[in-house]
C-alpha positions in Angstrom: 63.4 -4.1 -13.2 65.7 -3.2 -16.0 69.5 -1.9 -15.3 68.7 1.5 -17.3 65.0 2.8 -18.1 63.5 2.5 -21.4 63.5 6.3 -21.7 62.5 9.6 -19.7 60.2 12.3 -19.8 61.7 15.5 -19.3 59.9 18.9 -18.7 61.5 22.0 -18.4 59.9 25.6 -18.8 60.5 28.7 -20.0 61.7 31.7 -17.4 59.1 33.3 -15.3 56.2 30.7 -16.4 55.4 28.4 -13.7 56.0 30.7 -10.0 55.6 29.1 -7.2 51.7 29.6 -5.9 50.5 30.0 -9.4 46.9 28.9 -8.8 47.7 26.0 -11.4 50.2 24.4 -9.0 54.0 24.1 -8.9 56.6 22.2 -6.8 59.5 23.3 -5.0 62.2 22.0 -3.2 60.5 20.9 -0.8 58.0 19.3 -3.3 59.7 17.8 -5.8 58.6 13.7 -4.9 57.0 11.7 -7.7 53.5 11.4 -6.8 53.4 14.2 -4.3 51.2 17.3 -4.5 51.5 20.4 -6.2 52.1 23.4 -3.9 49.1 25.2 -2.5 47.8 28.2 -4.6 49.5 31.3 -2.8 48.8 34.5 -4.9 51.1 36.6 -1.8 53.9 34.0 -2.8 53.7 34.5 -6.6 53.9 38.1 -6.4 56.4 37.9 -4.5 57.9 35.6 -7.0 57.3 38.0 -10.0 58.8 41.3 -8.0 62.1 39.1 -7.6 62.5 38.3 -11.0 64.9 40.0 -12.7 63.6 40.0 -16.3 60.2 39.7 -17.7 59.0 36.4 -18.2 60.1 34.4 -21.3 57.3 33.3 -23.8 58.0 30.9 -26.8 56.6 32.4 -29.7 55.4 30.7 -32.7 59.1 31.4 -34.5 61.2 30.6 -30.9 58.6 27.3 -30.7 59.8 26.2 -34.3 63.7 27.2 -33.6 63.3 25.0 -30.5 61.8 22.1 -31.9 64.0 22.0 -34.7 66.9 22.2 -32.3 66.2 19.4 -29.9 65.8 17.2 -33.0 69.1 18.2 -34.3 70.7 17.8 -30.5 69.3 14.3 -30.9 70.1 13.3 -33.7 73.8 14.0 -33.5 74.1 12.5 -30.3 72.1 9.5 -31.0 69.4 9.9 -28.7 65.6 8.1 -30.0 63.6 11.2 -29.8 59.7 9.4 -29.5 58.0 12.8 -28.9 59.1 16.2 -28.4 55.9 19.4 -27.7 56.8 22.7 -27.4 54.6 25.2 -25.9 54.7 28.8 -25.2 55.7 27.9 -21.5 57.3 25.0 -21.8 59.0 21.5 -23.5 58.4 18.4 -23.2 60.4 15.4 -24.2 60.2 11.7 -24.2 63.6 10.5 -25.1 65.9 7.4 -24.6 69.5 8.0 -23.8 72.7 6.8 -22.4 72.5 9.6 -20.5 71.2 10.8 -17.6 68.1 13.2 -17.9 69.6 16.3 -16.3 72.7 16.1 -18.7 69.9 15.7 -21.5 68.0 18.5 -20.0 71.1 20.6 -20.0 72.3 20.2 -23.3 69.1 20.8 -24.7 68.4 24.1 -22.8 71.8 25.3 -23.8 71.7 24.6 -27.7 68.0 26.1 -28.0 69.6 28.9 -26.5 72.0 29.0 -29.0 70.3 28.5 -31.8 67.7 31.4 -30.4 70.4 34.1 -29.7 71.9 33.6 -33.0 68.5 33.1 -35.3 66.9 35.9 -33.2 69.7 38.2 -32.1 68.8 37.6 -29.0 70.5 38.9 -25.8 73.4 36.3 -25.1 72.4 36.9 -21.2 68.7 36.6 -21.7 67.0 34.5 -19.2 64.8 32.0 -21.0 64.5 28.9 -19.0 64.2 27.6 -15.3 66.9 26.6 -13.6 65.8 23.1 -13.4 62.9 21.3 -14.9 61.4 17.5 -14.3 62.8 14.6 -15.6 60.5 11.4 -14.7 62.2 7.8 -15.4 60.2 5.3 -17.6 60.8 1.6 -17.2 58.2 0.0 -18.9 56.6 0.3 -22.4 53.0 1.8 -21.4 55.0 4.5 -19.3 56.9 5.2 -22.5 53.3 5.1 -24.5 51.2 7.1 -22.0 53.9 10.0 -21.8 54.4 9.9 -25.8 50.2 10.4 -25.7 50.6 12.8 -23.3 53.2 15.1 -24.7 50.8 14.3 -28.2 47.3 14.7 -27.3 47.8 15.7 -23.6 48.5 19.3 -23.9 45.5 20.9 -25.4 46.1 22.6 -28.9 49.2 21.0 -30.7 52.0 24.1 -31.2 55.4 23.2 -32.1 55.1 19.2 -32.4 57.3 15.6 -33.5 55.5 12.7 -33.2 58.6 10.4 -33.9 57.7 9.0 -37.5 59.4 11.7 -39.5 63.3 10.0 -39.9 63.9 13.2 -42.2 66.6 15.6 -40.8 65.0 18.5 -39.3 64.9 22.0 -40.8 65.8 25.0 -39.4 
């Protein structure tokens, strides 16, 4: 096995989006093992969930999905990271990305500079909760992991919103 993985796969998702016992599934704490199942649907535990939260729930429109996009390509691009495939949905991003780096710091960084970019594009509340406080970020050490996540992020995700496939070398625009 290589030193360093070929790239990851990192999810995160927007504020509010994924509660735990949503009847789609959703991981914890206690459930956060590769391979290991989704928590049990629990409608008492998601309204629970949605009464503690302390702002409605953060949806990426089609202006904040094209701000983000356009911002994790930048993110990458000045920092040198091979972005192969980055989807943004209304609830969530995916990104399949190779780094010398470790995901959460990638994670991070992105998070913070969409942010950014949305507060000051948008006039957006500096405060505003927009994403989870964590996110997955999945390890790929060998070329068909990196191939089946790029497909996934790609073609995996139903409709395609806010998309780069990796062939444009173009700088992005905002």
């Amino acid at each position: 096995m290589a030193s360093s993985p070929l790239a990851y796969f990192i999810t995160f998702s927007t504020y509010g989006a994924w509660l735990h016992g949503r009847d789609v599934g959703s991981i914890d704490k206690e459930h956060n093992q590769f391979s290991t199942p989704f928590l049990e649907s629990d409608s008492k535990r998601e309204e629970i969930e949605r009464t503690n939260m302390r702002e409605s729930a953060y949806v990426l429109n089609a202006e904040r999905r094209k701000i983000v996009l356009v911002t994790v390509r930048e993110v990458c691009s000045h920092r040198h990271w091979r972005l192969w495939a980055c989807h943004v949905r209304s609830t969530h991003v995916h990104v399949v990305v190779s780094a010398d780096e470790k995901p959460e710091k990638i994670m991070s960084d992105l998070k913070a500079y969409a942010s950014r970019r949305l507060r000051e594009q948008l006039n957006e509340r500096p405060d505003a909760k927009r994403w989870t406080q964590h996110g997955s970020t999945r390890y790929l050490w060998k070329e068909p992991e990196v191939a089946a996540s790029i497909e996934y992020v790609l073609r995996g995700q139903g409709d395609l919103m806010e998309c780069y496939d990796g062939t444009e070398t173009s700088e992005p625009e905002a």
